[in-house]
N, C-alpha and C positions, 0 to 999 in steps of 0.2 A: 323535509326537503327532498325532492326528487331530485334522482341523478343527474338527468338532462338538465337540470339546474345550475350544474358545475358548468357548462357551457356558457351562462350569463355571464358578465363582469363581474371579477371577483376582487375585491380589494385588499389591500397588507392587512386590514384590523378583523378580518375574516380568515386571517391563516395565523396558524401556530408553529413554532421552531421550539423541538427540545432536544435539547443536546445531553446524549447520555455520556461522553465520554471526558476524561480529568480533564482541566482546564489551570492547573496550577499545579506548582512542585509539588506540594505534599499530596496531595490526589492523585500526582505520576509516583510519586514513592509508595502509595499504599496499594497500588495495582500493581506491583513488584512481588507484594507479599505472598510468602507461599500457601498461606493458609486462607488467602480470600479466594472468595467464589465467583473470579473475575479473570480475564483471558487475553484484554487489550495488550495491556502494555507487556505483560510477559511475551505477547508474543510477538513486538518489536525487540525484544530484548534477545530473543531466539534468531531472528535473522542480524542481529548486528552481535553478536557472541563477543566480539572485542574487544569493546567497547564497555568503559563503567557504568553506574548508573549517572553519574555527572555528564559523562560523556554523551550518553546515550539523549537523555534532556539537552545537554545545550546543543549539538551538531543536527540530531534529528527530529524529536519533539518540542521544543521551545517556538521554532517560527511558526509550527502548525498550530501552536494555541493561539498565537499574537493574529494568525492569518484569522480564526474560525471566532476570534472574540471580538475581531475587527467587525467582521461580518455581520455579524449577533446584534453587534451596536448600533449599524447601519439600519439593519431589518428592524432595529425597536423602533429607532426613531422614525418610520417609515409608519410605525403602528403596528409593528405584528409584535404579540406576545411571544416573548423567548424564555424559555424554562432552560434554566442550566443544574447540572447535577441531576437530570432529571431519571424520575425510579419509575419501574410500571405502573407504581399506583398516580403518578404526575401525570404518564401519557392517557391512561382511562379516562380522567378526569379533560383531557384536552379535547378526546375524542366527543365528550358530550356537549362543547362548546364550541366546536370551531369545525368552519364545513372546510378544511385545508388544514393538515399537519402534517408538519415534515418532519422526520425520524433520525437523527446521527446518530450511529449505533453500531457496534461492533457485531459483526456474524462471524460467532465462532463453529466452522464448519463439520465435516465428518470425520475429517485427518487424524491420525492418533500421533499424539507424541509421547515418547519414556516419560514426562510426568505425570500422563495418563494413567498407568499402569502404579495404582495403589501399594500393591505387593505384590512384584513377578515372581516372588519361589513362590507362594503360597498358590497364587494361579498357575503355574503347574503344576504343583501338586492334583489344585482340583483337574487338571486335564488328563494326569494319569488314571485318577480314581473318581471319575466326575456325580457328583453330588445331586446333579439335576438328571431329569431328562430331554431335556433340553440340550445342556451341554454336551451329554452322552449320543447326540442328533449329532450338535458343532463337531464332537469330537472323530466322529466317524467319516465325517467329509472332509475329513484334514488330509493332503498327502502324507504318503508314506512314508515313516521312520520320522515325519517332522516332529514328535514331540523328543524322541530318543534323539536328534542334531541338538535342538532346543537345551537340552537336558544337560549336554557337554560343556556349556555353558561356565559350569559351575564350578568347571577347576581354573576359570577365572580369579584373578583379584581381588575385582571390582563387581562381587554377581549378581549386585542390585541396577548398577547402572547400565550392564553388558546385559544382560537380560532386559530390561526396559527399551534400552534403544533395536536389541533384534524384533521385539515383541512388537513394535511400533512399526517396525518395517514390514512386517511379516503379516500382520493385520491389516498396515494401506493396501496390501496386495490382494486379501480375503475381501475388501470393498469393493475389489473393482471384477475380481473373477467368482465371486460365490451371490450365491441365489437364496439369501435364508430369511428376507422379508416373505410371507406370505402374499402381498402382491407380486413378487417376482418370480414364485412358484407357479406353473400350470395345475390345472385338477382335471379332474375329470369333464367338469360342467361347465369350464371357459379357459382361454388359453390365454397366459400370461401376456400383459403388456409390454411392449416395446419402449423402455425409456434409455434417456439421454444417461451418456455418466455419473456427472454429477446427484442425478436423484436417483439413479442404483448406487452410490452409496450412502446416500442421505438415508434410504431405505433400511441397507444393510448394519449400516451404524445404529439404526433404532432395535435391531433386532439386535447385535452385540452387547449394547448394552443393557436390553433386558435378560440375556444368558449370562452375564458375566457384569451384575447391578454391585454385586458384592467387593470386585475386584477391580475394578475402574471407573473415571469420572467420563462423566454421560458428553457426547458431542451434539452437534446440531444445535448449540443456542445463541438467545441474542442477548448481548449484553447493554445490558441497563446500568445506570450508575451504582444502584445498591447492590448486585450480583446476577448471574448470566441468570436466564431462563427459557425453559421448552416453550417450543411455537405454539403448544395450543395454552399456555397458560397469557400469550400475548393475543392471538385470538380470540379467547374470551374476556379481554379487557375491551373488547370493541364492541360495543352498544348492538344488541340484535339487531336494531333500525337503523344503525348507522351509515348512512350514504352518499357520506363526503367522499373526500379525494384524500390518501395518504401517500407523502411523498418519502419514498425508503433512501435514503444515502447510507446504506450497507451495501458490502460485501455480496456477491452473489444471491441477490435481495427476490429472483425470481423463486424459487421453493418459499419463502414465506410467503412471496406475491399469492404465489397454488393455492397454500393452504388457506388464503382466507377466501382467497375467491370461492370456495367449494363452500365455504360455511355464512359469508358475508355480501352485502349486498352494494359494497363500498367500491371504488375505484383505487387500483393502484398502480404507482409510477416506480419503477422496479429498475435494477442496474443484475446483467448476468454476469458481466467480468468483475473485477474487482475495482471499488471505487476510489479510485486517488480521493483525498477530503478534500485537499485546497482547491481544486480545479470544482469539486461539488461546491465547494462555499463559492466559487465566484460566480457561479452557475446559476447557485439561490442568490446572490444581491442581484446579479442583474434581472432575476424573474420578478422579486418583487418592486425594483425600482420601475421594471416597465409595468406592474400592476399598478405602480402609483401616476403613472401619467398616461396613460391609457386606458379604454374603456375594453377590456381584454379581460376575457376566462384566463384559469392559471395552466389549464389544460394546454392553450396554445401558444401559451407564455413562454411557459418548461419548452415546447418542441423549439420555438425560435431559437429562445437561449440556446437550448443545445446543441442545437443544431450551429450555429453560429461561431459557438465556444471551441465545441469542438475540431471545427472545420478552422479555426485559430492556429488551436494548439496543434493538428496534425503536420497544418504549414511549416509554424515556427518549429517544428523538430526533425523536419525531414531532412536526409542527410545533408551536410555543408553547412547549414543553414546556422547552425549554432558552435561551429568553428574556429571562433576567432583565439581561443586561446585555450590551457589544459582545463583551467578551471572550469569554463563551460560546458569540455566537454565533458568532465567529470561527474560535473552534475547533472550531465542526463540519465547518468546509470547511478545515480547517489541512490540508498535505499527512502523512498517515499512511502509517508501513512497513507494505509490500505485500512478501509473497516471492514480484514477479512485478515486471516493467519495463512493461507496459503501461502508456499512459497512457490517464487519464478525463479529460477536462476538468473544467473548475473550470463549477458547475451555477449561472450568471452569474445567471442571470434569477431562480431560487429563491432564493438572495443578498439581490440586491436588494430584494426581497418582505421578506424576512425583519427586511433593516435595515429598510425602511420601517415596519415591523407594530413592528419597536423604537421605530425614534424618533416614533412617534406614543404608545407608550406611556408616555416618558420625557414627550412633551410634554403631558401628562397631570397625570403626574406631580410636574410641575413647577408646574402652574395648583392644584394642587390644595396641595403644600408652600405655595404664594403666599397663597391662600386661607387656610389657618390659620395665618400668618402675621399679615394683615389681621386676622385674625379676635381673635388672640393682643393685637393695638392695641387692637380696642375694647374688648373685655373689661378692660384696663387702663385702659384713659377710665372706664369704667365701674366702675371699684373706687377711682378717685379721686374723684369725684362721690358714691359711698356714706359712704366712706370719709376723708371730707375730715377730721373731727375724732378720727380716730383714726390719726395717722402710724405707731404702732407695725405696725397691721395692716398697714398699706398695703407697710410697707416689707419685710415678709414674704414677700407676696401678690407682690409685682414682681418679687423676687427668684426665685421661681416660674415668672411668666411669662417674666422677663427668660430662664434658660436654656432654657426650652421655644421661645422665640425664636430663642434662639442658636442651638440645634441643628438647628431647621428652616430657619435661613437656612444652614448649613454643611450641611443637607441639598440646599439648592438650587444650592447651587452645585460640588457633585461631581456633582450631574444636568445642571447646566448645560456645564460640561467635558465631560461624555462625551456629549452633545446635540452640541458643535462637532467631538467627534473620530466621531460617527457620521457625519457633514456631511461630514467632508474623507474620509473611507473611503468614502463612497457616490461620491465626486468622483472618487477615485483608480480605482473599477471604472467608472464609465464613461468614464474619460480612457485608460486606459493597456489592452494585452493583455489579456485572463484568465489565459494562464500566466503570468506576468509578475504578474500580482495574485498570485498563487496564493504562487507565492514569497516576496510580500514577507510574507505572513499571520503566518511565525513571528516578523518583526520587528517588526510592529506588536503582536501578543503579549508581544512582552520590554521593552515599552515602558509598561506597563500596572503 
């Protein structure tokens, strides 16, 4: 098949859907474990720190399965083959069947975190007396006195976990300011390229981990159901002739896009920020519900959808627009599955703004239920005074206003309860962290 091919009408029983990531408790439970070679869901569990593993599954993971199995279902019956649980040897095998496959897959990035670091005393040691020459390179472009601050370390408590978590910070920082890929070195005979951040440390991280193979777990892979793997071990699962269309729903999916493009002759549809899943799952039913009733490439399928979808969702979230009470707005800064570990912070200050733009309008709200309320009194003063010699009316007429009273006084006081729970939410983000806020959002959700 030639590429220009993909421009033809493509139909669902000519595209593939494999989903590498758990799709059931015990599959979320064993991407928990510390000894698998897996990065998903640990690393939902690192941004909700809170939170149990109970917790963590039913407030934040439980709708994103029911959302993505929903999906799955939809796209079978439609015709497209869905692989679930799928490993790299399931995507290989799709790639030589199907001129369209699409990828959900975790991109565990270049980021280091303390579980990274195998054994921090032992890697300093090696940084005092470094074993390679290599490291004795790393070691030499280190600032000054940093391994002797490092080192102080150790009249800590805790001098595996204080030492991890510095080492973790202290390395994101080596990603972003040190030049130790040989691509990002100048020579004599060509002068280094100019890249974006992101792949100065995709770079850098390939190069830390081949200095330091012994003493920390490797970054930059995609996770697959059965365990994370390096980009060119997923590279060469694609057929040398392969020249379909793979559609990536990961995480910062353009550095894999790079790498195959350099070695592969296939098309791909790539995400550079990080990809909410449910918004991608609603993305893929609509692409191939409109492949099933239209004579459409998937090529121009994707841009519609997303173009469309997206121009939705930016509507429905633009400020006020999602208002109407705490809940909502809660859950616009709830933490969402990303098929990426990077973290954003919690947007503290927009927050804020937003409860206050609420609870100004609840206290509005409330003066004004009060108001017809009052108003709801005299108008009954007023029908007994008209009305004094005819009890039958009156006792009509009350009965009238009496429920129209009732319900605005039981109006007033579901406004007034979420009036005292906006108060003690606005207390709790300026009393405590923002990660720490962030976390507790899906419990004050379930609370509602």
């Amino acid at each position: 098949m030639h590429v220009d091919e993909l421009y033809m009408t493509t139909k669902p029983h000519e595209c593939a859907l494999a989903l590498a990531i758990p799709l059931n408790r015990n599959d979320f439970s064993l991407g928990l474990d510390l000894s698998a070679n897996k990065d998903f869901i640990k690393s939902l569990a690192r941004r909700n720190a809170a939170l149990t593993e109970d917790a963590l599954w039913e407030t934040v993971y439980a709708h994103t399965v029911t959302t993505v199995t929903s999906v799955a279902q939809a796209a079978s019956a439609k015709g497209v083959t869905v692989i679930t649980n799928a490993t790299l040897s399931d995507v290989r095998d799709l790639f030589r069947q199907f001129r369209v496959v699409t990828l959900v897959a975790h991109w565990r990035s270049a980021r280091f975190y303390p579980a990274d670091f195998l054994n921090p005393s032992q890697l300093i040691k090696a940084l005092v007396q470094p074993p390679t020459s290599l490291m004795e390179k790393f070691v030499n472009i280190l600032p000054q006195n940093w391994i002797s601050t490092i080192q102080k370390l150790e009249t800590d408590n805790d001098i595996t976990q204080a030492l991890a978590k510095t080492l973790a910070n202290e390395f994101n920082i080596f990603l972003e300011s040190f030049k130790l890929h040989s691509d990002l070195v100048p020579n004599q005979t060509c002068q280094t390229t100019t890249y974006d951040v992101d792949y100065q440390k995709y770079l850098n991280r390939i190069a830390i981990d081949g200095i330091f193979r012994d003493f920390i777990l490797p970054g930059n892979r995609i996770e697959f159901f059965d365990e994370l793997h390096p980009i060119e071990d997923f590279v060469t699962a694609i057929p040398q002739n392969y020249d379909g269309l793979i559609d990536f729903t990961v995480c910062n999916s353009v550095l894999i896009g790079d790498a195959i493009k350099r070695q592969r002759r296939c098309i791909v549809i790539v995400n550079k920020e990080l990809a909410t899943l449910e918004l991608r799952m609603v993305i893929y039913k609509g692409i191939i519900e409109l492949l099933s009733r239209l004579d459409i490439d998937y090529m121009n399928a994707a841009a519609m959808i997303r173009h469309t979808s997206l121009k939705w969702f930016n509507y429905s979230n633009m400020r006020g627009k999602l208002m109407k009470d705490l809940k909502s707005v809660l859950r616009r800064y709830a933490p969402t599955i990303k098929m990426g570990e990077e973290e954003i912070p919690l947007q503290k200050e927009r927050l804020k703004v937003d409860l206050q733009r609420l609870q100004k309008s609840k206290d509005w709200a409330f003066y004004i239920c009060a108001g017809m309320v009052i108003l709801a009194f005299l108008i009954s003063i007023g029908l007994v005074v008209t009305l004094f010699r005819e009890p039958d009316k009156i006792t009509i007429l009350f009965g009238a206003t009496g429920l129209t009273t009732a319900g605005l006084i039981s109006v007033m006081r579901g406004i007034w309860k979420e009036k005292v729970a906006i108060e003690l939410t606005m207390a709790l983000l300026e009393n405590i962290r923002p990660e720490a806020f962030e976390s507790l959002i899906p419990v004050i959700l379930q609370k509602f």
